[in-house]
C-alpha positions in Angstrom: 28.7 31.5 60.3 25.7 31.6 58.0 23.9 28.4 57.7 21.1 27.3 55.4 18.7 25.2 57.0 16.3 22.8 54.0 13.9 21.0 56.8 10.1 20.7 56.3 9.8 20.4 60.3 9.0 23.8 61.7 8.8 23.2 65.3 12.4 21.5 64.7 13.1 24.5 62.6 12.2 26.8 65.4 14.2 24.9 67.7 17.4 25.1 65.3 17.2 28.7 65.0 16.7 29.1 68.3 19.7 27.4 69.2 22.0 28.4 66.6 21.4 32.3 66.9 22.6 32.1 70.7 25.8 30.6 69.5 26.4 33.3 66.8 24.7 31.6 63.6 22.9 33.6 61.3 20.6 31.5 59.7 18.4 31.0 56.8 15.4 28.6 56.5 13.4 26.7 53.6 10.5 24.1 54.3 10.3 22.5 51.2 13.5 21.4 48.6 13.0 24.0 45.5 13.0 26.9 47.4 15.9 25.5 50.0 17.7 24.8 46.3 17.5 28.3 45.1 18.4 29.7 48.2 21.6 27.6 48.5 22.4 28.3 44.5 21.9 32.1 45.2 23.5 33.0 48.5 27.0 32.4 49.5 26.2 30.0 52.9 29.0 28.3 55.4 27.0 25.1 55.6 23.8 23.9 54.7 21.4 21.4 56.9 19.7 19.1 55.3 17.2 17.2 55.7 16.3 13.7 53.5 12.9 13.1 53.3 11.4 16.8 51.8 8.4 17.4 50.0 8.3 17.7 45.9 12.7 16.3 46.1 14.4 14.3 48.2 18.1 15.6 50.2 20.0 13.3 48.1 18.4 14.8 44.8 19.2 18.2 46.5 22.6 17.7 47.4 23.5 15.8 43.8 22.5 19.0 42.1 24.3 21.4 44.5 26.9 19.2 43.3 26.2 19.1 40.0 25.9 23.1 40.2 29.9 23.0 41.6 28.6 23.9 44.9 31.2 22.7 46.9 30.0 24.2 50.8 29.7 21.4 53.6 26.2 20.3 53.7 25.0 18.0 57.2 22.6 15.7 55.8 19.8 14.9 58.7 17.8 11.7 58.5 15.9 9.2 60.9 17.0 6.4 58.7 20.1 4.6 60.6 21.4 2.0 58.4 24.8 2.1 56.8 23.3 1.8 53.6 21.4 5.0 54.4 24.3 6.5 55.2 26.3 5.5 53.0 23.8 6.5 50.0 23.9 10.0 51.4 27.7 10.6 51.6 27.7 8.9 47.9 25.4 11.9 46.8 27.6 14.4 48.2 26.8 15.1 51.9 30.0 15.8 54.3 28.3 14.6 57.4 25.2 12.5 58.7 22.7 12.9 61.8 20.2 10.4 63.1 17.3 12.2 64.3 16.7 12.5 67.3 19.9 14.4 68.0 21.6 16.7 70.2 22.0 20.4 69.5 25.2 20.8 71.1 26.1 17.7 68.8 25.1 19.1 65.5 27.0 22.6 66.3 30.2 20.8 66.9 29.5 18.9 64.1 29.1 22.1 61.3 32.3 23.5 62.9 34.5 20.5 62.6 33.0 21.0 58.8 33.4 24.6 58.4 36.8 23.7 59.8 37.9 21.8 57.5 36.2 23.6 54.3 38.4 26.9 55.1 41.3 24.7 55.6 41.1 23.3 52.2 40.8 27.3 51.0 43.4 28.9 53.6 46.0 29.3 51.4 43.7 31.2 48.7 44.1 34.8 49.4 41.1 37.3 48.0 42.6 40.5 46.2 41.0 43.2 44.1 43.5 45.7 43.2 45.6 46.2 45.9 43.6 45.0 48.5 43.7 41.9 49.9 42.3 39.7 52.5 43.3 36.5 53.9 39.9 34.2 55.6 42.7 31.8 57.3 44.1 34.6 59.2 41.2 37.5 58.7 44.4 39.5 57.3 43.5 42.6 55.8 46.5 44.6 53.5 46.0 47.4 51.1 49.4 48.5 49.0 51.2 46.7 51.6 50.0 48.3 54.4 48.3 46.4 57.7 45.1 47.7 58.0 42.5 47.1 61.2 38.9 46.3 60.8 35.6 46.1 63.7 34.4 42.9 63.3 31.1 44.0 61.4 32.7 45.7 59.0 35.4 42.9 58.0 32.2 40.8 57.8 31.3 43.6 55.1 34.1 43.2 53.4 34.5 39.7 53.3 31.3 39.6 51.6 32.4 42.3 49.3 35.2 40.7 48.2 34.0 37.2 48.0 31.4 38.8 45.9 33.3 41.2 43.7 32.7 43.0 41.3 28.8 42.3 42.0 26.7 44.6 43.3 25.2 43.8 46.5 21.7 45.2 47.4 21.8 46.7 50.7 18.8 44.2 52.3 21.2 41.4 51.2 24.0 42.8 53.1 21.5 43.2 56.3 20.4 39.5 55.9 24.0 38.2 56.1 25.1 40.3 58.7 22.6 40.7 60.9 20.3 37.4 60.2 16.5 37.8 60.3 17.2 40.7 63.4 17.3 43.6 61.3 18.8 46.7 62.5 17.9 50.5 62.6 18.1 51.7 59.7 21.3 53.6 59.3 23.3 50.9 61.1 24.5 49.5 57.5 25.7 53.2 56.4 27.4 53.6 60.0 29.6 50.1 59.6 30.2 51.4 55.6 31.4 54.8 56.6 34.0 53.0 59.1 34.5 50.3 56.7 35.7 53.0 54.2 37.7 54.8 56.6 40.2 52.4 56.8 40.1 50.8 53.5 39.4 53.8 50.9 40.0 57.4 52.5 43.8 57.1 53.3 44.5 55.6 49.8 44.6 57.4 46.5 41.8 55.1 44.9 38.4 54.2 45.9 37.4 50.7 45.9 33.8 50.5 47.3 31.4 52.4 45.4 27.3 53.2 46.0 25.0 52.3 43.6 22.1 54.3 45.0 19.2 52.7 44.9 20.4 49.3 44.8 23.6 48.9 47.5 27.3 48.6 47.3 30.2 47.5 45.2 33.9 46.8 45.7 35.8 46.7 42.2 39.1 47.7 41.0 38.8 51.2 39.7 40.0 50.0 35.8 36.8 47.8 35.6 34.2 50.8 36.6 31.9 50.8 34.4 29.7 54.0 34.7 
């Protein structure tokens, strides 16, 4: 999953990225509420952490214009504040879930899951398809003109993003950051997983549907709406 984390803490910070990697996350990280804002209104995140008291805006301010922005993603509000009140003011400002600091790591894991959980089962019956490919995040289905086809996992993460994304081009560093977190990897390791991802998906059919832009990164688009 790939989690924004809005939490002017860094030693707790540290200690959520720590954690979080070992269990798979890749994660993102802003100290202060503008830039945790833009991040969230730029990148296409699982779930964002949140936490309520942040320098310049508040949480609630920053999850009302998430909101406001029709960012629908889960977003775990954090918080020392423990009355009901408090919580309730926080789920009335859009947040999915709510966690007293201090707090348990194993706690707030299970916690973004159940969300996650529940966010792509309000989506699973919404299938993805440019052209004739199609792809399915309930079931991580992949089908091009009919056909069953069988992906690595890093390269369906590629193409999820591709597809969610479509018919924008995606530079190739952003690619690296949502794969492969703040670990980056040698540098042909992106062209390797694009080179298997367009063995299965583009060679054996008639039509290409992931192009290079050089210099920039990669696009997957139906071949009538190429625009050259």
């Amino acid at each position: 999953m790939y989690i924004l984390i809005i939490e002017d803490n860094p030693d707790l910070v540290a200690n959520l990225y720590d954690y979080l990697e070992l269990q798979g996350y890749v994660v993102d990280a802003a100290y202060e509420a503008k830039s945790g804002l833009q991040f969230a209104l730029e990148n296409d995140y699982d779930a964002i952490v949140l936490d309520l008291m942040l320098p310049g805006m508040d949480g609630l301010e920053v999850c009302s214009r998430l909101r406001e922005a029709g960012r629908d993603l889960p977003i775990l509000m954090l918080t020392a504040r423990d009355t009901l009140e408090d919580k309730l003011e926080g789920f009335a400002h859009g947040a999915d879930d709510y966690m007293i600091k201090p707090f348990a790591m194993q706690e707030l894991d299970a916690r973004l899951q159940a969300m996650v959980r529940r966010a792509r089962g309000e989506q699973s019956r919404e299938v993805i398809q440019v052209s004739d490919l199609s792809f399915d995040p309930a079931s991580l289905r992949v089908e091009r003109a009919g056909q069953r086809l069988s992906l690595p996992p890093i390269p369906l993460k590629i193409l999820s993003l591709l597809l969610r994304q479509s018919p924008r081009v995606i530079p190739r560093k952003e690619i690296e950051r949502r794969i492969w977190g703040n670990t980056r990897p040698d540098s042909d390791a992106l062209r390797a997983h694009m080179s298997v991802l367009r063995s299965v998906v583009d060679r054996p059919f008639e039509q290409a549907l992931i192009r290079t832009v050089h210099g920039i990164g990669y696009q997957l688009v139906a071949p009538d709406e190429v625009q050259d």
